[in-house]
GUMARMI-683309 format. One record per residue: x, y, z of N, C-alpha, C in turn; residue in one letter. Coordinates in steps of 0.001 Angstrom, whole numbers, plus 500000, padded with zeros to 6 digits. Example, Ala and Ser with C-alpha at 12.3 -4.5 7.8 and 13.67 -1.06 7.14 Angstrom:
2
513190494310507800512300495500507800513200496700507800A
512850497750507080513670498940507140512900500030507870S
end
This chain:
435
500825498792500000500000500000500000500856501253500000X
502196501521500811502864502460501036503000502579499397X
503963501849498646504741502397498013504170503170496791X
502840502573496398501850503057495292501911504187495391X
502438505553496423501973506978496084503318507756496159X
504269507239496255505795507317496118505879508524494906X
505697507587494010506031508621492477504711509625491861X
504114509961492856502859510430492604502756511676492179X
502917512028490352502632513854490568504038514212489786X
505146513035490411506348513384489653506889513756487812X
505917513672487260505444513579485766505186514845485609X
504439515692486195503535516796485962504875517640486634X
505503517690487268506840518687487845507688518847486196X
508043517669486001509016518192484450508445519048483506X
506813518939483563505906519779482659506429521282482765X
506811522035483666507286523304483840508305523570482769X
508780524208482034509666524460480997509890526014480863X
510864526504481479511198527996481855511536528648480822X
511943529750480618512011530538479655513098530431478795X
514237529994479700515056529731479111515186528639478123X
514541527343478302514365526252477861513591526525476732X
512668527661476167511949527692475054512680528204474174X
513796528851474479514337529703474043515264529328472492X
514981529943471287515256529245469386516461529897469590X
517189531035469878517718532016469287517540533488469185X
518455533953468639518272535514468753517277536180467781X
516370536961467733515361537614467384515623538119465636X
514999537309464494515948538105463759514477538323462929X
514163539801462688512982540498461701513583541838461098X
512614542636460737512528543901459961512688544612461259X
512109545066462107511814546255463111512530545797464528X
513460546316463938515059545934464987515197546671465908X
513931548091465878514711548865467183513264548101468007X
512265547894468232511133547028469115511453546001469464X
512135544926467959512184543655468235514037543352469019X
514933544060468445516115544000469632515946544684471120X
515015545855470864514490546047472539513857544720473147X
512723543685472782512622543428473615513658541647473761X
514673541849472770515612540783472908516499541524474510X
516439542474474494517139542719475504516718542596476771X
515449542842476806514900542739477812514611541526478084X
514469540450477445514385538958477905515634538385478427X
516623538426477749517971538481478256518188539326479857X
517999540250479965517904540673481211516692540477481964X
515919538947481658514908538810482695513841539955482681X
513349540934481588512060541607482077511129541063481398X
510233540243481889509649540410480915508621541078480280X
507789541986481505507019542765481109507568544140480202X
509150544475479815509398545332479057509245545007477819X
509580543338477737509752543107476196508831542349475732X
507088542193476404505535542027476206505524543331475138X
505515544622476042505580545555475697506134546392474095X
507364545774473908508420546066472552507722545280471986X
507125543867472194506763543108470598505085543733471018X
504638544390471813503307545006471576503745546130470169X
504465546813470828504915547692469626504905547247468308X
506053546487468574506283545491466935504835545228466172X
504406544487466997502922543910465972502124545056465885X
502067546232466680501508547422466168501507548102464937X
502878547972464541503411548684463186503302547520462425X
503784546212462844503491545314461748502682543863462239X
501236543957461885500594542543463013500967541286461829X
501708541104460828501649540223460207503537540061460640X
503843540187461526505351540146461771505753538932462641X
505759537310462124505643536304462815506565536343464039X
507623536696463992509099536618464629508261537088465913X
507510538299465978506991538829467161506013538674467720X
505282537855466867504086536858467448504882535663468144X
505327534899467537505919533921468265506513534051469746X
507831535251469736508121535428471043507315535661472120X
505991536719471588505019537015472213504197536049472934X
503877534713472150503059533561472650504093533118473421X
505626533417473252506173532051474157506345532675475559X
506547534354475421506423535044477320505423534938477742X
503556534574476418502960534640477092502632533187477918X
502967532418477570502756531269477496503711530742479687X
505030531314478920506070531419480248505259531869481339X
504542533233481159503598533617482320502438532645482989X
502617532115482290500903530976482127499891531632481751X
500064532987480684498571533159480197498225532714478853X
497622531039478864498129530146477647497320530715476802X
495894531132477427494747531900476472495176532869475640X
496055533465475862496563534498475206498157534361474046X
498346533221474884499638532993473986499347532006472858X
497793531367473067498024530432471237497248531078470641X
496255532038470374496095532918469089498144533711468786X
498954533994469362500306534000468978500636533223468442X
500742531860468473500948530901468306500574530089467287X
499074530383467115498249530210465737498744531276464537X
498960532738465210499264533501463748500487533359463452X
501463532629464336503327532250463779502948531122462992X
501919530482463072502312529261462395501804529209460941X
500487530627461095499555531089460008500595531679458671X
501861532616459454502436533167458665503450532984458243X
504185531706459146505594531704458653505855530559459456X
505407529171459405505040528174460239506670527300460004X
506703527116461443508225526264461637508025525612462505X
509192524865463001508762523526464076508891523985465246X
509688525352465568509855525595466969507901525807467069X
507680526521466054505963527457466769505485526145466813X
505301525096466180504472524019466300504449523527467550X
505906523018467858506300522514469214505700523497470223X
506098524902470784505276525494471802503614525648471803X
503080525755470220501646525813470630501337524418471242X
501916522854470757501683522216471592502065522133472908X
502813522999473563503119523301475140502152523795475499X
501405525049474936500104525460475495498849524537475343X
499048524030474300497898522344474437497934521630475383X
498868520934475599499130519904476853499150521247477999X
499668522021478564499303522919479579497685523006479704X
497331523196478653495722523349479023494834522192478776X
495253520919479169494900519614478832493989519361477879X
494674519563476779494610519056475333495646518285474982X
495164516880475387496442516035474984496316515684473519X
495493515355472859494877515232471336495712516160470248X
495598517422470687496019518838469805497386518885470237X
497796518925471217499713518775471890500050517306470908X
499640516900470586499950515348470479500531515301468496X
499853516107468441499157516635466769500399517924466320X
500486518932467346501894519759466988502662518873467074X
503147517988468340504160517510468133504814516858467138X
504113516107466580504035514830465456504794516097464270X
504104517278464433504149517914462899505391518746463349X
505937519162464554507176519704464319508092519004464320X
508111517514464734508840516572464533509134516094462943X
508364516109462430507975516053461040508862517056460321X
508880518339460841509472519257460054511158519563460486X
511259518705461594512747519138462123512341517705463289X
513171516468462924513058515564463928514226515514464753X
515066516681464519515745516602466293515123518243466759X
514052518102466864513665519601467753513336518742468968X
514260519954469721514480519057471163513294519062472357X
512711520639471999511275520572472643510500519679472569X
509543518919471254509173518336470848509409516942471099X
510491516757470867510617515755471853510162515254472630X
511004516268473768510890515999474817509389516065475701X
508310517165475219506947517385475600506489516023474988X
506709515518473685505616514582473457506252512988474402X
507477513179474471508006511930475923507325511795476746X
507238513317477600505915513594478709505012512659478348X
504133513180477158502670513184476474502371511927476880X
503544511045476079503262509504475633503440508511477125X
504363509207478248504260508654479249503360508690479906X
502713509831480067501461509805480722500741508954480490X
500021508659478909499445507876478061499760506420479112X
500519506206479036501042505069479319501675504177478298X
501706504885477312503430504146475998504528504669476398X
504772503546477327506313503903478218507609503771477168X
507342502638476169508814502147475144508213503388474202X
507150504521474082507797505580472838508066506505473379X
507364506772474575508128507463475344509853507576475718X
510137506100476005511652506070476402512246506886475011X
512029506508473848512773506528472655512680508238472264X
511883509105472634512004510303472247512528510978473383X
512210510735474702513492510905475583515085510780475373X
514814509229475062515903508958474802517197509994473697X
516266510281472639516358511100471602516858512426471568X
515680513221472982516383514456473386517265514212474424X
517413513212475032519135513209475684520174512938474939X
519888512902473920520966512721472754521736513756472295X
520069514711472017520879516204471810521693517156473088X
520585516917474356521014517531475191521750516412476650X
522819516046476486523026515219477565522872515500478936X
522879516750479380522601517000480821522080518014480881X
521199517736480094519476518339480887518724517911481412X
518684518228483169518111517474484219516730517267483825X
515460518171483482514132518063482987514226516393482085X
515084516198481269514762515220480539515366513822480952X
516570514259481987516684512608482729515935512120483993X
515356513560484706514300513361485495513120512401484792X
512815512747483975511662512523482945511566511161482524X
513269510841481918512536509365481711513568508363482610X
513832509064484140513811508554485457512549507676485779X
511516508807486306510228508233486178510021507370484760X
510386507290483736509234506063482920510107505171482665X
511388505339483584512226503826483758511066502834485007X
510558504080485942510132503796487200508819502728487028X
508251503412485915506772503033485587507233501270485148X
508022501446484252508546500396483606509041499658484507X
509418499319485582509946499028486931511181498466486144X
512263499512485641513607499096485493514348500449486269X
514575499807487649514780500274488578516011500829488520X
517162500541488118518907500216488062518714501404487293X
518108501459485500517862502012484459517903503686485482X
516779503793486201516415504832486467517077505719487649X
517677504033488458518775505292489629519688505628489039X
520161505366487654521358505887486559520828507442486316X
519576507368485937519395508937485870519204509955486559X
518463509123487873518870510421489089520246510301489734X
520866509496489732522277509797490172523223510999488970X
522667511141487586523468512022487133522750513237487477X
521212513158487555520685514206487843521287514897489487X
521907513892490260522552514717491291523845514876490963X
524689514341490487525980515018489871525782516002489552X
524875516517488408524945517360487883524573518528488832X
524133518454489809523309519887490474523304518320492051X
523801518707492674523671518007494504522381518829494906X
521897519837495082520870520322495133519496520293494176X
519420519186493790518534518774492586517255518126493229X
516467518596493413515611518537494725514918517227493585X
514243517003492587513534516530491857514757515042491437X
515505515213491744516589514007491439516526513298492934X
516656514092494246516832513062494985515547512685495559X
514288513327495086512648512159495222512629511577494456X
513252511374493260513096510704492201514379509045492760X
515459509341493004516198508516493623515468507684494968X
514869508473495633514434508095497203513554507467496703X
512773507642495388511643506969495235512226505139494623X
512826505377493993513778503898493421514200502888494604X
514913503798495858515603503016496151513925502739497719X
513279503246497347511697502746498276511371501639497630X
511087501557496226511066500323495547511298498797495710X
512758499414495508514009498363496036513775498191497175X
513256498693498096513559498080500028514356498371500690X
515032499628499350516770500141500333515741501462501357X
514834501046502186514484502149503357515307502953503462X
516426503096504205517560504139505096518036504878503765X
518119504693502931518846505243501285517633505841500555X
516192505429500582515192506837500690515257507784501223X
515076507190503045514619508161503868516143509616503778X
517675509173503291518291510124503036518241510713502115X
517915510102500723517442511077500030516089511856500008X
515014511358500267514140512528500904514523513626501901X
515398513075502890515832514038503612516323515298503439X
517169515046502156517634515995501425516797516966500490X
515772516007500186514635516581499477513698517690500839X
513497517503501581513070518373502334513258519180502857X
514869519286502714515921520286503378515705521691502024X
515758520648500968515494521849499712514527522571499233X
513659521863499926512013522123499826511109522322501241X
511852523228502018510976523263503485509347523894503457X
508724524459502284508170524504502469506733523679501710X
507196522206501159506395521118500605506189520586501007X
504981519984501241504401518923501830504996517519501618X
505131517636499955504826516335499445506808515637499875X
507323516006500069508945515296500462508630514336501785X
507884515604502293507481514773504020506915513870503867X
506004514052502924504882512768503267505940511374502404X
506522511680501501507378510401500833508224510084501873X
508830510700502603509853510108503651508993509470504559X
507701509936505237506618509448505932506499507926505331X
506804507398504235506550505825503290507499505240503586X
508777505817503599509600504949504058510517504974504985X
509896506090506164510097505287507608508911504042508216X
508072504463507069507079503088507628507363502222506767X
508282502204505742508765500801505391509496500031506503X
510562501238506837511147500888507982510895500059508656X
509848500251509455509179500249510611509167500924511253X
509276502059511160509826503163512003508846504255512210X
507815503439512602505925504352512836505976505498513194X
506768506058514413506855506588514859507137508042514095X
508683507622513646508608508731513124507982509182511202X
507653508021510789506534508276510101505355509140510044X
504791508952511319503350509658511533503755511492512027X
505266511288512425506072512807512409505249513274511586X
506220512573510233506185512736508986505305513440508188X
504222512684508689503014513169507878502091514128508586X
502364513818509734501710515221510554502158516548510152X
503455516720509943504359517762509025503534518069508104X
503872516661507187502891517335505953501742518102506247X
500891517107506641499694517933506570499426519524507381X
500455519722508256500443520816508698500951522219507593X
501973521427506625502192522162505535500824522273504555X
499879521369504635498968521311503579497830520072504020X
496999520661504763495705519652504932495351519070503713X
495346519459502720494560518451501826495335517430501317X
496836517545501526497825516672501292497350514774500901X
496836514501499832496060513540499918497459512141500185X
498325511880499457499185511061500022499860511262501563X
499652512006502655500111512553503607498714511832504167X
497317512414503651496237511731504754495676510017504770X
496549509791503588496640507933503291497282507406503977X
498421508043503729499742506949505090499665507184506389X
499228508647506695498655508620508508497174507429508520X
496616507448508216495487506837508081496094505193507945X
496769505022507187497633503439507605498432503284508872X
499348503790509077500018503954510223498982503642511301X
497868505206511408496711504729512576496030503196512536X
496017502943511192495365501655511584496091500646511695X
497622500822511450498164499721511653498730499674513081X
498671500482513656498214501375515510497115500408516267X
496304500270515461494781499658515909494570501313516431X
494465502396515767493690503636515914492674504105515350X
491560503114514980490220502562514181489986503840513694X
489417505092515410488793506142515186489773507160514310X
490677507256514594491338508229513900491997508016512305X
491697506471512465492569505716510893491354506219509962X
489944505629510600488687506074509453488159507961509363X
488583508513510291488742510095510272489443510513508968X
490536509997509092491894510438507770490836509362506536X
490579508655506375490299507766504899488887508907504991X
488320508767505830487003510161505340487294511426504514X
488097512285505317488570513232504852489574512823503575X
490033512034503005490489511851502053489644511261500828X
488420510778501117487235510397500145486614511667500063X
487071512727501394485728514169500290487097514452499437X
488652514426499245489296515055498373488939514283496991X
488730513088496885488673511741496118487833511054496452X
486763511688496243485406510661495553485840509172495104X
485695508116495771485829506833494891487370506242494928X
488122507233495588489525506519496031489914505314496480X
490664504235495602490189502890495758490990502441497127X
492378503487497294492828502881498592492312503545499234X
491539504161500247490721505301501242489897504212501936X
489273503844499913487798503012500320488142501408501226X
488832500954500447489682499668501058490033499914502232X
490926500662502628491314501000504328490245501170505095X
489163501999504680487905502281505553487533500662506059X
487425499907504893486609498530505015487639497890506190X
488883498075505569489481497075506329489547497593507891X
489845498756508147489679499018509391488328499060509979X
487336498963509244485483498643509934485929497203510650X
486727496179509767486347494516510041487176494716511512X
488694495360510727489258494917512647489134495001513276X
488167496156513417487842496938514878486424496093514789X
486040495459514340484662494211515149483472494959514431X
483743496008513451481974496892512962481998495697511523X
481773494576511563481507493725510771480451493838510178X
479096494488509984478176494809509520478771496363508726X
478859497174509801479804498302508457480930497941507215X
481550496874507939482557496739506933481827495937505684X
481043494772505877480129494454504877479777495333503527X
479017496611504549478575497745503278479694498239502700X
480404498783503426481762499140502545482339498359501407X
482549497227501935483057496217500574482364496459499611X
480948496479499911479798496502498772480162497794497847X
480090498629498700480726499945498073481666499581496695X
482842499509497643483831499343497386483923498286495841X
483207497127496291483562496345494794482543496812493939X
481806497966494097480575498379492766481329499561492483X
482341500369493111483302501186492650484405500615491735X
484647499599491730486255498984491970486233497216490976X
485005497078490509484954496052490199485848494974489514X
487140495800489112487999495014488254489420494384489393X
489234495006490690489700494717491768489529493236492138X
490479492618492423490484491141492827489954491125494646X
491295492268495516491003492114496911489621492172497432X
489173493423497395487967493450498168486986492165497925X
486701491699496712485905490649496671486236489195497386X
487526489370497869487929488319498793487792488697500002X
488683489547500346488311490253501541486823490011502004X
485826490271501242484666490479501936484487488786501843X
484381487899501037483933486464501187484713486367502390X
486031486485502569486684485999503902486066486340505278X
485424487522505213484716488092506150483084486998506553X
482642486915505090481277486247505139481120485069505686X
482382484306505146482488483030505655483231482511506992X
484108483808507440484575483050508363484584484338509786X
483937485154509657483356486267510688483160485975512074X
483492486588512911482965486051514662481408485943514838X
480984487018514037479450487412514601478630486378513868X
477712485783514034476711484790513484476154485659512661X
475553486555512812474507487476511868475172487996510613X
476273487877510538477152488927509149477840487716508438X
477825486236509097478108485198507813477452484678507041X
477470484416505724476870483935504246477729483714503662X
477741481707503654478167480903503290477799480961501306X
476701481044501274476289481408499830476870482287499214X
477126483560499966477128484760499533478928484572499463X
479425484251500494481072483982500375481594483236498929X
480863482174498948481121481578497952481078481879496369X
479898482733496452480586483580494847481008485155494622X
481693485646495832482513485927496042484095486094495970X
484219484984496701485476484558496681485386483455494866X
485103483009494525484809482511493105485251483990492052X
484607485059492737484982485922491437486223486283491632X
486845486343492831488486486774493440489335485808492641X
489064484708492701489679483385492244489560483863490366X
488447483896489847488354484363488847489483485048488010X
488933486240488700490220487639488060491503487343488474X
492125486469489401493474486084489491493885484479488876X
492644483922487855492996482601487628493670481722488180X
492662481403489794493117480540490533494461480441491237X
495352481375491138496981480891490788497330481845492430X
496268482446492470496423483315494510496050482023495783X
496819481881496688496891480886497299495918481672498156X
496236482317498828495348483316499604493493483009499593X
493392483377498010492022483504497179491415482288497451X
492376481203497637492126479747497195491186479623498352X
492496479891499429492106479626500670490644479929501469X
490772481338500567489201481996500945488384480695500384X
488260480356499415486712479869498758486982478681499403X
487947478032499659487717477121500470487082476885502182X
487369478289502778486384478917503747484841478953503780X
485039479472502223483606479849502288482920478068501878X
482927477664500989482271476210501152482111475597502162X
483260475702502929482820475206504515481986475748505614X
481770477123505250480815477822505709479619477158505536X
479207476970504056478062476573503120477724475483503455X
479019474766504155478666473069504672478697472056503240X
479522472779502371479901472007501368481468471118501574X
481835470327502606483501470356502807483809469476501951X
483276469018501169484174468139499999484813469383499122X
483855469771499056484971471048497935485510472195498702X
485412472696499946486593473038501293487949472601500730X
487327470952500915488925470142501339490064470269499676X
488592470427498947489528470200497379490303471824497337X
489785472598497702490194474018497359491324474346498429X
491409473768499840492559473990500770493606473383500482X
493199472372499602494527471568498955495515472229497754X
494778472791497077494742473836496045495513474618496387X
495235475482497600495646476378498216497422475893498927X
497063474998499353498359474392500102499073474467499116X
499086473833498000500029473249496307500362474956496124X
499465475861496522499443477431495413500702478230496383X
500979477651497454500846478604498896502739477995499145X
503365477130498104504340476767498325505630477296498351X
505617478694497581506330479590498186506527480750498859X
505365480482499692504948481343500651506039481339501821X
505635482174502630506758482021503869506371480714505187X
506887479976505654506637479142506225505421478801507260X
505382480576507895504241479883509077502929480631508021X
503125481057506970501452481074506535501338479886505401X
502634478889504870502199477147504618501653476936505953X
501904477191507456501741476112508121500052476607508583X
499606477566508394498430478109508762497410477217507627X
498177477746506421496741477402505155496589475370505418X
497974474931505692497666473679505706496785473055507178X
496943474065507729496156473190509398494757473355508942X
494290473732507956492859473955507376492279472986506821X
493236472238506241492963471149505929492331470026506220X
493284469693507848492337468742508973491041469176509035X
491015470536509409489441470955510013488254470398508913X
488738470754507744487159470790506627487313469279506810X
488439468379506638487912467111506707486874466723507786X
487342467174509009486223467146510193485000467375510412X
484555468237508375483374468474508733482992469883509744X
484177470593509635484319472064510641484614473195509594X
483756473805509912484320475183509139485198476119510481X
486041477044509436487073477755510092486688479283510621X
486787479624511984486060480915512560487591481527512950X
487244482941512624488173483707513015488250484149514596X
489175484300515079489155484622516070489910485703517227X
489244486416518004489561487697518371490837487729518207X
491445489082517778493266489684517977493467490852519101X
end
């Protein structure tokens, strides 16, 4: 559960692309005293002087692409994208090249138009296939997508041109990550910290790899570092918060995330892992407080919803946790757990009133289903539940199942699934019992 929110968001940080980074070259048109004014002024960082000079420019001449273009790309730098792709549209109207293609698709994908970003890209690639922007935005594009191998390859592409440009080894850091080629990707945040030790986005990106891996203490220092650079983000805390509770190290985990959220209540990965921690506390009331408040941020949040359930069953609200599952698998239906989870509950529950042996049984059948039999766990459930049902011939066939499935499991949960065995022969179904 921890590690799923690790890399969360890290995709959308490379999206930023500063001024410098848009940047073709030096300004070259007809109206040299507007258009070298406001070359100067970009160069010296103003940029509201040199809005101003290509206001001029397109005054005397509105068909003057050179000054449309720059114009869309400060406006664009500002984030006023509305304003920067009619610029953007008339550079490409009048004198169309691959740089204008490439930035109007920056203001596409900025204003989530992945379709139309997707569509410049292709065509300034088309017209210049090492434009390095282009590239590199449609790398983004396609990772998001989730085409991680075309993604790698146009990454790959603009690290070709540009070898140490952190934006683009950050970049396909993460879609080594996605790809879980782990090694691949601490190669790129380790240059991304060569290159800059203060590379705040290299060492969450590292901390996040080596969380992966299980190297705990080699996160929690590179987050550390990440938070030192970033004191006033939530989101470092709450990743180091993951893996001091890989650790085990609860304690100062729930620091962790108390931080966060003090930096930022709505901190939704910050109110997930306190909310685990509490319940892995046995802190029922306060574990389902945090999964509440994190279902009004996320309507339908599949881990929130799951934790709620699971912390209803432990804490003995076995009738709440019931509905929840229900919830939960009419939200979630392509989900294997909960539909076990809850048969496990049905069939083998303390309370008499909240077991259904029927109801367990096709249940746990659909768990078994979507994992094609091959979950020892799952097995185990439906073999619960038949014995519930008072069916133990097929108990005994499915605990056996389970035993054969369960063989490289760790030893004392072979020795659990197999003591199940005796019982259904006995004609006993299996009751859980208080912790």
């Amino acid at each position: 559960m921890f590690h799923s929110l690790i890399l969360r968001g890290t995709l959308a940080l490379v999206l930023t692309v500063s001024s410098a980074a848009l940047s073709s070259g030096a300004i070259q048109a007809e109206k040299k005293d507007y258009l070298q004014k406001a070359e100067e002024a970009m160069r010296d960082n103003k940029p509201d002087e040199a809005l101003a000079a290509l206001d001029a420019a397109l005054k005397d001449d509105p068909e003057n692409a050179a000054a449309h273009f720059w114009r869309g790309r400060l406006r664009a730098g500002k984030g006023d994208l509305d304003k920067a792709l009619p610029d953007f549209n008339a550079t490409i109207r009048i004198a169309p090249t691959a740089d204008a293609y490439a930035h109007r698709g920056y203001v596409y994908q900025k204003k989530s138009q992945p379709d139309e970003a997707l569509a410049d890209f292709n065509q300034a690639l088309r017209m210049d296939g090492n434009n390095y922007l282009a590239l590199f935005l449609r790398g983004l594009l396609l990772g998001e997508r989730g085409n991680t191998k075309a993604a790698l390859g146009d990454l790959d592409a603009a690290i070709e041109l540009q070898p140490d440009n952190r934006e683009a080894l950050q970049a396909r850091g993460q879609i080594y990550v996605l790809r879980r080629e782990l090694d691949a990707a601490l190669r790129d945040f380790d240059r991304c910290i060569q290159l800059d030790p203060r590379d705040a986005a290299g060492h969450t990106g590292r901390g996040g790899v080596n969380y992966l891996k299980g190297e705990f203490q080699e996160a929690i220092e590179d987050y550390t570092q990440a938070v030192e650079l970033l004191p006033t983000d939530s989101r470092p805390l709450a990743q180091r918060g993951y893996a001091y509770a890989g650790a085990g190290q609860t304690d100062k985990a729930l620091a962790d995330f108390n931080a966060a959220l003090q930096l930022n209540p709505k901190d939704p990965p910050a109110l997930l892992g306190r909310a685990e921690v509490r319940r892995s506390e046995k802190q029922w009331k306060d574990a389902l407080a945090d999964y509440e408040t994190l279902l009004g941020l996320e309507p339908g949040d599949y881990r929130a919803l799951l934790g709620t359930a699971s912390a209803l069953y432990a804490s003995g609200e076995l009738e709440k946790a019931v509905g929840a599952y229900g919830e939960l698998m009419q939200r979630h239906p392509q989900e294997a757990q909960p539909f076990n989870d809850c048969a496990w509950l049905l069939a083998t529950g303390m309370q008499d009133k909240v077991r259904n042996g029927q109801r367990a049984v096709e249940l746990a059948s659909q768990a078994c289903q979507m994992t094609e039999y091959k979950n020892a766990g799952y097995l185990d459930t439906l073999a619960a539940a038949y014995a519930e049902k008072g069916e133990f011939s097929s108990a005994v066939k499915w605990q056996e199942e389970a035993v054969k499935m369960a063989s490289e499991e760790p030893e004392e949960v072979q020795a659990d699934i197999k003591s199940r065995v005796e019982l259904y022969k006995q004609n006993k179904p299996y009751r859980e019992t208080p912790k």
